[in-house]
N, C-alpha and C positions, 0 to 999 in steps of 0.2 A: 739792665737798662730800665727806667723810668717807665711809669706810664704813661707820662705825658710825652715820649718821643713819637715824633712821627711817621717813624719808620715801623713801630710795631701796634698800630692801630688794628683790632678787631675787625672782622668780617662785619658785624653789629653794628660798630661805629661808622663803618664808611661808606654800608645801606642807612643808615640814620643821616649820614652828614649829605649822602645825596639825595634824600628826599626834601630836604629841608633847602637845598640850593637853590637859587633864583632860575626859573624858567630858560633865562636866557643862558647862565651856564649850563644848563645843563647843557642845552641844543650846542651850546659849543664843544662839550666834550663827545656828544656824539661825531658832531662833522672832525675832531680830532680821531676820534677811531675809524672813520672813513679815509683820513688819509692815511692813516699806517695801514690799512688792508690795500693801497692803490698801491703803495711804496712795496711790499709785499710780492704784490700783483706782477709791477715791475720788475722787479728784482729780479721773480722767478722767469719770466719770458726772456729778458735779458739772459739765463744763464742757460735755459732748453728751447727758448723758443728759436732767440735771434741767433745764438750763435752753435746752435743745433749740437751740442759737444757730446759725445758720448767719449768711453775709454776704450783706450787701445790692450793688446793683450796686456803689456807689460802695467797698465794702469794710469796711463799719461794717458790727459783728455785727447779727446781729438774734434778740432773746428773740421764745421761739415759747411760752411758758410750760410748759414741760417735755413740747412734743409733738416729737416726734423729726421731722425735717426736711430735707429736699434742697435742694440749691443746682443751679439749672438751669446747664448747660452744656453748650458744643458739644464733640463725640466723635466718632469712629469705629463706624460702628454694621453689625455683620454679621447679615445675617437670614440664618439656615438654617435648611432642616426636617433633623431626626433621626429615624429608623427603622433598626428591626433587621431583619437579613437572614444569611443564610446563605450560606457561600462554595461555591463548586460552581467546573466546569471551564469554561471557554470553548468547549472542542473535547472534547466527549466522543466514544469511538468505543463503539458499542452493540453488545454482545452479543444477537443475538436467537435465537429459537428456529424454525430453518428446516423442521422435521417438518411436512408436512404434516398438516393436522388435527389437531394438538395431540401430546405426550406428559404424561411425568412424570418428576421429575428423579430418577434414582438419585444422583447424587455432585456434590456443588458445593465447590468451595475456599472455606475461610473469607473474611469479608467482611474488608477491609484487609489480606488478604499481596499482595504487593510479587511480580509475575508478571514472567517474561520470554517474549520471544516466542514462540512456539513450545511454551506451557507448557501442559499441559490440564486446562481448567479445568472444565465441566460436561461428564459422562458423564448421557444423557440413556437413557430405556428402550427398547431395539431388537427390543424379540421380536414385537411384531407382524408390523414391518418383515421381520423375517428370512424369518417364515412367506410372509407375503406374497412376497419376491423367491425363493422355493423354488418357490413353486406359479405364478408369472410364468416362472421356468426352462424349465417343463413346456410350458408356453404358445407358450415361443418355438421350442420344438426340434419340436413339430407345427409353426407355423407356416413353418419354414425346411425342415421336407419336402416341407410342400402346394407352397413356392414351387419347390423343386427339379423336383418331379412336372412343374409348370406350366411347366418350362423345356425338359423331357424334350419333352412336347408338343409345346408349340412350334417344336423342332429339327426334328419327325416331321413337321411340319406343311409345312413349308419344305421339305425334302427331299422330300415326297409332288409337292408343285409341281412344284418343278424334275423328277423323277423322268419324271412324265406329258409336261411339255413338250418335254423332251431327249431321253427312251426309249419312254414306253411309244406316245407319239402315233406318231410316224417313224416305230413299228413297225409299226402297225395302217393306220401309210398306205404302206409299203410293201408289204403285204401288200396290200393295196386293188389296188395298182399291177399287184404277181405276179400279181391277180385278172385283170385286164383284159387283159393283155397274155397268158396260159394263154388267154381265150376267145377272142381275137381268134384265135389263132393255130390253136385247134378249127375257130371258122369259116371260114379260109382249108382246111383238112383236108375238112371237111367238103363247101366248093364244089368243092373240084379231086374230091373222090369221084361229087360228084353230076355232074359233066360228064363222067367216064369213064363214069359207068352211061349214062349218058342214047347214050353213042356207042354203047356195047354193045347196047343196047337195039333202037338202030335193025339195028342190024348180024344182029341174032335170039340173040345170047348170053345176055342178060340178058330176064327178066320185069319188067313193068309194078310189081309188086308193089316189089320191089328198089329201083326210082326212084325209088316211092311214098315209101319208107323211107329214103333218102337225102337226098330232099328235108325230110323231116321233122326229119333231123338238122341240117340248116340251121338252119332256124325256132330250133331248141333253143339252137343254137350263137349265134345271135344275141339270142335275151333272155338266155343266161348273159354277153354281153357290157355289154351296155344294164343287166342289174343291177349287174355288176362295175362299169360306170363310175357306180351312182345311187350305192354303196357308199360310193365313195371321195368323193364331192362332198359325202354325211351327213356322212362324217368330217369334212373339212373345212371347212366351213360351218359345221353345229351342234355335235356329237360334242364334236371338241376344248374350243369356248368353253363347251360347258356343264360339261367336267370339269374345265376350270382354273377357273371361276368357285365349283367344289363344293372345291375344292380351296383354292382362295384364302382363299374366306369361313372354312374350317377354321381353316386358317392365323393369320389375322386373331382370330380367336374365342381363339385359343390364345397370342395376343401380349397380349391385352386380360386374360385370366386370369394371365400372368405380370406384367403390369401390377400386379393386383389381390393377386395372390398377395406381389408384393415390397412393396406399399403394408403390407400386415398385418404382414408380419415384420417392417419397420422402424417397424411401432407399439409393436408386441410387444418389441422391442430398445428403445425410448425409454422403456417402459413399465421395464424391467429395468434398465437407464442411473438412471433417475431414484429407483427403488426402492434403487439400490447408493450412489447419491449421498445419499440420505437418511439411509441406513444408514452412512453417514459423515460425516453433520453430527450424528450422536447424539454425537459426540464433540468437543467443542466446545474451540478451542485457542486461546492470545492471538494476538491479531494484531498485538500491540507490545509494549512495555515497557511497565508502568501500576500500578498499586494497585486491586485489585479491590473495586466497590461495586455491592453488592446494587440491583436497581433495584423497591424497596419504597417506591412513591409513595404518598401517604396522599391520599386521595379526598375528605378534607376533616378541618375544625376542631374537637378539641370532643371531648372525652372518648374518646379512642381510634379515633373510627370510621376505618375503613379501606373505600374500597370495591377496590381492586385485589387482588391476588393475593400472598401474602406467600409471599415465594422462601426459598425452604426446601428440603432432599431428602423426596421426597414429593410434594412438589407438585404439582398438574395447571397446566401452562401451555400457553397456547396458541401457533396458528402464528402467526410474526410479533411475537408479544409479544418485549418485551426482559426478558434475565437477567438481563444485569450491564452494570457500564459501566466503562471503563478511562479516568478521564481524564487529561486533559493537564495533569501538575501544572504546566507551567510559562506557562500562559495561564490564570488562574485572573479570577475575575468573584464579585460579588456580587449575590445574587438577593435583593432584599427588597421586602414590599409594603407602600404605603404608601396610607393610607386618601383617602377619597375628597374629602375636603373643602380635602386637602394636595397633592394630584397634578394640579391645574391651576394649582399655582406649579413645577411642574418640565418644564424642556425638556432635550431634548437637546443633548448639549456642556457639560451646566453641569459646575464641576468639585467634588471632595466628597474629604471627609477621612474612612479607612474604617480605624477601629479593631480590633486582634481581640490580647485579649491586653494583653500592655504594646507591642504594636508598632502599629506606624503606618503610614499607605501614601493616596499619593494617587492619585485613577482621576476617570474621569468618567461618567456618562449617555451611554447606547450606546442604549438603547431603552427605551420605556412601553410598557406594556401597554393595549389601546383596549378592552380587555372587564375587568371587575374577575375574581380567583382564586373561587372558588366555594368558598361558605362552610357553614359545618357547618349542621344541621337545626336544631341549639338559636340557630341565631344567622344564622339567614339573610338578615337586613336590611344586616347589617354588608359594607359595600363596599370591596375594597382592591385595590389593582391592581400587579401583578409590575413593578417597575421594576427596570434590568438597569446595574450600576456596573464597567467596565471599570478592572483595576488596572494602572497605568503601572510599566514600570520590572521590578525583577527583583520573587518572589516568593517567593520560595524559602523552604523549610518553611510553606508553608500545603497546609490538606489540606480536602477536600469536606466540607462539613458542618459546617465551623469555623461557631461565631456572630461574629457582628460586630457593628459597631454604626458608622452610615454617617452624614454627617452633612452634606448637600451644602448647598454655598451657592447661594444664591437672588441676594444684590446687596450689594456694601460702597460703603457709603454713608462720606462723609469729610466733616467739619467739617459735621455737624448736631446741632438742639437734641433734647434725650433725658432721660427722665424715666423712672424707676421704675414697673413696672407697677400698684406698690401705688399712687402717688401720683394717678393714674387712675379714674374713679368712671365706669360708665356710668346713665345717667338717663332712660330717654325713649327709648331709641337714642341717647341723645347723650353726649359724653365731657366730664367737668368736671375741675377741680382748683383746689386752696384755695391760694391764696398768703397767704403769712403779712405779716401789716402792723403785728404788733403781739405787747404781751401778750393771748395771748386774743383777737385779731383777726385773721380768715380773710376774706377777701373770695375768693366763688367765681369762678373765671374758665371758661369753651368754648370748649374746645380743637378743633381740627382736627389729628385723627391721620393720620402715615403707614403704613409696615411698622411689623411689631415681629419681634422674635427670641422671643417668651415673656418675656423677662426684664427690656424698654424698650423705650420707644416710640419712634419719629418724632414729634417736636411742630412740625405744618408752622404752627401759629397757634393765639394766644392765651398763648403765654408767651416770655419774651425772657431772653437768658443773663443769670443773674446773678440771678432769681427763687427766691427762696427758697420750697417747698411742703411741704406737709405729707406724710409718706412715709404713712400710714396715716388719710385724713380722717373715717373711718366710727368711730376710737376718739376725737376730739376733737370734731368736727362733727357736729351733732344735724343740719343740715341734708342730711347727704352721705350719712344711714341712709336718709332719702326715699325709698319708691319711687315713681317717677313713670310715667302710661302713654305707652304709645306711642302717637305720633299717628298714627294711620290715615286712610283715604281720608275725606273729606269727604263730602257726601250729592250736591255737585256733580261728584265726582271718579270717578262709576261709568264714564262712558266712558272717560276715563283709563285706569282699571284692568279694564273686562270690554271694551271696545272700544264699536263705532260703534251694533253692535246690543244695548246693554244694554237690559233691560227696564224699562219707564215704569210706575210704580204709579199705578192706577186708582181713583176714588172707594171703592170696594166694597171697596179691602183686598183685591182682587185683582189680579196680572199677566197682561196676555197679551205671547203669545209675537207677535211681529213677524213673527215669517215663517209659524208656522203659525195663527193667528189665535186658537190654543186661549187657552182663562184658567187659572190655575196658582195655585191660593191659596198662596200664602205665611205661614206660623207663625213666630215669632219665638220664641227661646227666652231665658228670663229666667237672669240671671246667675248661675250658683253665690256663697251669700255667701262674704264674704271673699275674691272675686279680684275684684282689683281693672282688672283689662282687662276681665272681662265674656266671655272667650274660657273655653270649657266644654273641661274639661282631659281629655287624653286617657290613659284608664284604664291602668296597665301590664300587660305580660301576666302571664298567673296560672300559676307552674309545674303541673304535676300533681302529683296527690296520689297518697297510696297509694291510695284506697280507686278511683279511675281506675283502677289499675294492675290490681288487685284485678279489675275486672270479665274480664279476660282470664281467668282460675282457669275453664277450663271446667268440668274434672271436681268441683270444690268442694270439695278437699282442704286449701284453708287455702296452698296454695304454687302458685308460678308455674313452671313447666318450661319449659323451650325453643322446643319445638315450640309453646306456648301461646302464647308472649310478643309481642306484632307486629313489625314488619319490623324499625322503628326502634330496636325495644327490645333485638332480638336482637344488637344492634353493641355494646351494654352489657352485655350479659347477663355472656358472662365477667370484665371489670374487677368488678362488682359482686359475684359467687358468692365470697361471703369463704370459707366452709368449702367450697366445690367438691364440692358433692354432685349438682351439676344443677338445681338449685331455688330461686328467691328465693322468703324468707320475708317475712314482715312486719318486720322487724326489717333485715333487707337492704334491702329497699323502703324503708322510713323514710330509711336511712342515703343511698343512693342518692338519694331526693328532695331531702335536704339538699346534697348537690353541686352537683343540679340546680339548685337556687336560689342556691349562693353563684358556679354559674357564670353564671344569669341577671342575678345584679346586678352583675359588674361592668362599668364604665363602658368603652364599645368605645372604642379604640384611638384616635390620629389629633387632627385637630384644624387646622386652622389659619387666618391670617390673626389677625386682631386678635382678643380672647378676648371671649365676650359678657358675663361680669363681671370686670373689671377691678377690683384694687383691692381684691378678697377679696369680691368680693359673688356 
């Protein structure tokens, strides 16, 4: 073909030939491609909209007379629950506060710099400490004299022993000895004197007197003998044992004070160790590499309240509390809770797909929590429990605190029937859907449902692939707006439902009790009109008002103060003080109540298994 036909013009030519076109064509050939998108438009409503056709099994359409319509079919069907959570570390390592009995923080590094080891991070207040380990100084420089003194002693003591045993005893018994051995040797003097008198005597030299007196010296010479030897047996005998045992016992006395004396000083020293070690945990340094986070746990849900300790410089914290936390960005975990009606479809091991961002990342269930997270005052019915999502693989750039959004699977199911949750009606407790048979003809069918994801069901019975249903029966079907009641126990069915010993109603319109033989009148309460189960509907709570708030106002000035306000209020107070003057007015109050109430209505969290109105009802 030519190149001048005009059926095989160039991409080039016919952006060249419409830029060159007059204004006004153009605008025409736009509003031409405006109506082939309408005709389009139409066409297609025309063949799904109005005249709603899906296929039957054999593959002949089927008019639903313009109700819009599903064709049942087998699929792949993934039930997961979805909950958001927060990312935090796996391995946190905790900064705590080792002062005993508390300080207050003078100096904290800001929360998220990027610390290395050895970097110091909280400077905590030491002047107590200082004082303290001054006047412990004092303490232990007495105590290390007493101990000296108590050592001096005891060396005196010891030496005084030995002293008596080695010297001064030997001396006193040697001298005992010089004793006996001087008298003996008198009264040997003494006899040979008295035998010469006695010859002279006879001979006429000497007088009677003389003998008299010589013999006397005898006598003498032998009891200074007889004492010299009782002398030295005292010593020996008693003397000695009784001065080493005065001595000993000293001794002993003076080992048991140096005992005592070295037990104080090395209190007194542990007592100064411990005050110096204290006095250098005020200074608190990384023990890794990490990203520093404040550890500002919130004590629960719900308009601000905080019951913990907000880490700050200034702060009073206590011993053992933790400051900060350094964690380990590269074991990183999602913490989210997940409500109570959803958390006995999650086990451990399941695996889950865990969002943050535009990035993606998959982990599994490491742990459930078997106590629910404790929930704020305004909302303390609401049960959810810390489930813990370990991330596989690398993590890198994620940081504590990120949100996420976690989305773990429960069971993929392959080649099952599945149905729109709209197309679903429940009735009675019981699950319906319309299959279409016609113009205008719905025949209802009961279903037996499986899982569902939120978004389809499992159809274990009552419809077969290739069923065409109605996606919304409560806009076509006058029957499918019904409410019908729930069947309840029977009047035969109490042992069933209260057990063996339910109570037997007696002629009188009275019950006794079985086991304790009493009667129990029984009242019956008549139905609220307009419910139609006849179940007396339980009342919702009532926020408070101002004029509640209002009776707090002790002194009657029209405003509410701090110190006035109760416990609960006080965790509000400052979010609420719009002009921060210390005072809620009426006007504060008001504005405050309105919170109160649009935080009391919204609908808690959570949810799951199969929905109790399916189908929009």
């Amino acid at each position: 073909m030519s190149e001048s036909s005009p059926t095989r013009e160039s991409a080039d030519d016919l952006v060249y030939r419409f830029r060159r076109e007059r204004p006004t064509r153009r605008l025409g050939l736009v509003a031409l491609g405006g109506l082939l998108f309408a005709a389009l438009g139409l066409f297609g409503w025309q063949m799904y909209g109005q005249n709603g056709s899906g296929k039957s099994n054999d593959g002949s359409p089927v008019n639903a007379g313009g109700a819009l319509t599903h064709t049942v079919a087998k699929g792949r069907l993934l039930v997961t629950v979805v909950a958001a959570g927060n990312m935090e570390s796996a391995k946190n390592i905790e900064v705590k506060c080792q002062v005993a009995g508390g300080t207050s923080i003078l100096k904290i590094v800001p929360e998220g710099t990027e610390v290395e080891a050895g970097d110091l991070l909280v400077t905590l207040d030491s002047s107590t400490i200082e004082d303290q380990l001054n006047a412990q100084k004092i303490n232990l420089g007495k105590a290390q004299a007493s101990k000296i003194q108590a050592e001096e002693n005891h060396g005196a003591a010891e030496i005084a022993v030995q002293e008596y045993a080695e010297g001064t005893f030997v001396k006193e018994l040697q001298t005992a000895e010089a004793n006996i051995s001087i008298s003996q040797e008198n009264l040997r003097s003494s006899e040979n004197l008295l035998e010469h008198t006695r010859k002279m005597s006879r001979k006429g030299f000497t007088t009677s007197l003389q003998v008299e007196a010589d013999e006397f010296a005898v006598e003498r010479s032998k009891l200074e003998l007889q004492s010299a030897r009782t002398a030295k047996d005292v010593l020996e005998r008693f003397s000695r044992k009784k001065m080493l045992k005065e001595l000993e016992a000293k001794r002993e006395a003076a080992a048991a004070l140096v005992t005592s004396e070295q037990a104080a000083f090395n209190l007194e020293q542990a007592k100064k160790a411990r005050l110096e070690r204290q006095l250098g945990n005020c200074e608190i340094k990384a023990p890794q590499n990490g990203i520093v986070i404040y550890a500002n746990d919130q004590g629960g849900r719900g308009m601000g309240s905080s019951s913990g300790v907000k880490i700050e410089e200034g702060a009073t914290v206590r011993e053992s509390q933790t400051i900060l936390r350094l964690p380990d960005l590269s074991n990183m975990q999602v913490k989210m809770t997940v409500h109570e009606s959803k958390v006995e479809r999650l086990k451990v091991g399941m695996p889950a797909n865990v969002k943050i961002s535009d990035r993606e990342f998959q982990g599994k269930i490491v742990s459930i929590a078997n106590q629910p997270e404790p929930g704020s005052w305004m909302n303390a019915n609401l049960k959810e429990y810390a489930t813990i999502v370990k991330i596989g693989g690398e993590a890198d750039g994620l940081k504590p605190a990120m949100t996420a959004e976690v989305e773990v699977l429960i069971s993929d199911l392959n080649d099952v029937l599945t149905v729109p949750v709209s197309c679903v009606v429940e009735q009675g407790g019981k699950f319906n859907a319309w299959v279409v048979n016609g113009p205008n003809k719905f025949e209802r069918r009961p279903l037996t449902v499986g899982v569902t994801n939120d978004k389809v069901f499992e159809i274990k019975d009552g419809l077969k692939e290739g069923d065409v249903v109605l996606l919304n029966p409560k806009a076509m079907v006058e029957e499918a707006r019904k409410e019908e009641p729930r069947t309840g126990p029977q009047e035969g069915d109490a042992n069933k439902k209260f057990g063996a010993a339910a109570l037997k109603p007696e002629p009188n319109g009275s019950k006794k009790d079985s086991n304790s033989g009493e009667k129990k009148v029984v009242t019956a309460e008549m139905p609220a009109s307009g419910d139609s189960a006849g179940a007396k509907k339980a009342s919702p709570r009532k926020p408070p008002s101002v004029a509640e708030f209002m009776k707090s106002d002790a002194d009657k000035d029209g405003k509410i103060s701090k110190s006035e306000a109760p416990e609960q209020m006080q965790r509000l107070f400052d979010n609420n003080d719009a002009d921060k003057d210390g005072f809620l007015d009426t006007t504060e109050l008001k504005a405050m109540v309105e919170r109160i109430k649009s935080f009391m209505s919204r609908p808690p969290e959570g949810g799951g298994g199969p929905p109790s109105a399916p189908g929009g009802q």
